[in-house]
N, C-alpha and C positions, 0 to 999 in steps of 0.2 A: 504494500500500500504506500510505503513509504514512497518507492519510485512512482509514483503517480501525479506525488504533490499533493495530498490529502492534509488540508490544514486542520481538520479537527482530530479528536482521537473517538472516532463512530466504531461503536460496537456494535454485535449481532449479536442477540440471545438467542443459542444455543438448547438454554434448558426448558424451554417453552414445552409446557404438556400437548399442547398442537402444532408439530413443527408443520411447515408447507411441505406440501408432496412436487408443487410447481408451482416456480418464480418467473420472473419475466426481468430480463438486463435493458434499462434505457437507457442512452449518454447522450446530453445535449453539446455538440458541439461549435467550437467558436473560430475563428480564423486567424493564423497567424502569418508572419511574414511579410515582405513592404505591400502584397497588394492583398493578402488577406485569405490569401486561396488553400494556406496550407490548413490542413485539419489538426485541431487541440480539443480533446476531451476538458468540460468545464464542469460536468455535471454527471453522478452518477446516482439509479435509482433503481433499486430492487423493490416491487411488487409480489405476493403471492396471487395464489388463484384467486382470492377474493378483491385484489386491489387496494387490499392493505399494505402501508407501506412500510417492507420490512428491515431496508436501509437507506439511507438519502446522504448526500455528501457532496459539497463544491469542491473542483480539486481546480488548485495552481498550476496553470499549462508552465511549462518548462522554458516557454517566451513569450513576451506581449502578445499580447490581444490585440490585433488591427482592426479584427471585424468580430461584431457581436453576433452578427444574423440573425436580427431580431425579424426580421422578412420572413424567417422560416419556422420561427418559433410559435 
């Protein structure tokens, strides 16, 4: 996680008497580089089947941010 850029310290509980049997991975990403094109992970989000949200986390891309693409969000 560390290599990611994860500025919180986000846990997962583990000991949950209902673990999910299926999760779903989202990442919203942002753009970096002089015109913005390159892809940086900004955002990660684990759902279970129910759409409850079982980890949420903004990670620090590893260069600026040129473009937010808020157009696609």
């Amino acid at each position: 996680m560390a290599a990611l850029g994860v500025r919180d310290k986000a846990m997962i509980d583990y000991t949950s008497s209902r673990s999910p049997k299926v999760v779903a991975l989202s990442c919203k990403m942002v753009g970096g580089g002089s015109d913005g094109s390159l892809d940086l992970c900004g955002r990660v989000c684990i759902t279970d089947e129910s759409d409850n949200v079982v980890f949420h986390t903004y990670v620090k891309p590893s260069m600026p941010v040129t473009n937010y693409r808020r157009k696609m969000s």
